[in-house]
C-alpha positions in Angstrom: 0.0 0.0 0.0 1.4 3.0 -1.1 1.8 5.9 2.4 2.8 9.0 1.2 1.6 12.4 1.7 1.4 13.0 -2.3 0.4 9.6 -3.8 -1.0 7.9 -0.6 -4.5 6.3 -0.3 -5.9 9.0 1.3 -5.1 11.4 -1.7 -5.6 9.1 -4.0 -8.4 6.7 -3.9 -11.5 5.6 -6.3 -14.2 7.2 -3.9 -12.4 10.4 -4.4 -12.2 9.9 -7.7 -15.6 9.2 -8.4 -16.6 12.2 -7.0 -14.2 14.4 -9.3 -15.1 15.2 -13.4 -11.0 16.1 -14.0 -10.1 12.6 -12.4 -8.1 9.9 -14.4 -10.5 7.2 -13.5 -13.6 9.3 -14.6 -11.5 10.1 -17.9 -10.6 7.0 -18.8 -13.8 5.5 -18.1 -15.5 8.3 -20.8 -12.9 7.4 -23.2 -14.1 3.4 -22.8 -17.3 4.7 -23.3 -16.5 6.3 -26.3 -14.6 3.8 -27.8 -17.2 1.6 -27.1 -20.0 3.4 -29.1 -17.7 3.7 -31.9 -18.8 0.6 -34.1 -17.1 1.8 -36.9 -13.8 0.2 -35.1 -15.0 -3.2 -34.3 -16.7 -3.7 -37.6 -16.0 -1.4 -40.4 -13.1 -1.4 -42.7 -10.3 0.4 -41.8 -7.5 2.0 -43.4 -3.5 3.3 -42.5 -3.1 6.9 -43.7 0.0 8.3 -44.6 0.8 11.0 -42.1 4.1 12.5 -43.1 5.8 11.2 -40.2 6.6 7.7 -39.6 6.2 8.8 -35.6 2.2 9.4 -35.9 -0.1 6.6 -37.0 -3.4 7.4 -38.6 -6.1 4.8 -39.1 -9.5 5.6 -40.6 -12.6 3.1 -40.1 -15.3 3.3 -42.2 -18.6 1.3 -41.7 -22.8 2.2 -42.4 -21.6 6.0 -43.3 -19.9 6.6 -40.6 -15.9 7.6 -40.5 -14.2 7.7 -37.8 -10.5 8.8 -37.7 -7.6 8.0 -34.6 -4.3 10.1 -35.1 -1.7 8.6 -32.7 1.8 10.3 -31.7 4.2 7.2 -30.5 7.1 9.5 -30.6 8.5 11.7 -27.2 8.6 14.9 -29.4 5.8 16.8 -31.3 5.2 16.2 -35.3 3.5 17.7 -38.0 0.8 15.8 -39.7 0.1 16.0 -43.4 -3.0 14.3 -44.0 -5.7 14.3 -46.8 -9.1 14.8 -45.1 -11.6 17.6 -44.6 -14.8 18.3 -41.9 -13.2 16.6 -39.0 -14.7 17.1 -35.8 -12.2 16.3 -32.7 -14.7 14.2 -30.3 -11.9 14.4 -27.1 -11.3 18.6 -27.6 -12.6 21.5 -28.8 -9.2 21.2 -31.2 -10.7 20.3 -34.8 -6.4 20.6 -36.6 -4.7 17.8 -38.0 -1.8 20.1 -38.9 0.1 18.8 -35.5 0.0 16.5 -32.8 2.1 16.6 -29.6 4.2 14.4 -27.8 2.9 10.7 -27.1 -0.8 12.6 -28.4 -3.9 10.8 -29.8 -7.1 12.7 -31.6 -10.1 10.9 -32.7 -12.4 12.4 -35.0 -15.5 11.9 -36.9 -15.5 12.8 -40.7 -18.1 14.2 -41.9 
């Protein structure tokens, strides 16, 4: 069991958690969610992009039209992403660009 003053179970704990929007465990359990309602992964066809950059990996799924598009950053430093696609709409952000990506990122989108 972790004791510290910083990382300890009385700082950090799932109760607290629960109770707190910004929390890691709420965020990753929205971005389950999402992925979850996203069909277009599990059963459409999908598709690598080139991006440019052999750091960021761009696959595009495409099932009953509906696209869905995930941008991923493996590398420790930002890149810019060159990539062929118009009416994107960022569904983690309020930041709709595909021009760059930061370090370690991820975007999904939806293509209109």
């Amino acid at each position: 069991m972790i004791d510290d003053s910083i990382f300890g179970y009385e700082k950090v704990n799932a109760a607290d958690q629960r109770r707190d929007p910004q929390s890691l465990l709420n965020w990753m359990e929205r971005i389950i969610r999402m992925r979850k309602e996203r069909s277009e992964i599990g059963w459409g066809d999908w598709t690598i992009l080139p991006t440019g950059s052999p750091h960021v990996l761009a696959i595009r799924y495409d099932w009953r039209d509906r696209t869905f598009l995930a941008v991923h950053n493996v590398d420790a430093k930002p890149h810019r992403v060159k990539l062929n696609v118009r009416n994107v709409t960022n569904l983690l952000s309020d930041d709709h660009s595909l021009e760059s990506i930061e370090a370690f990122g991820y975007r999904w989108f939806e293509i209109a």
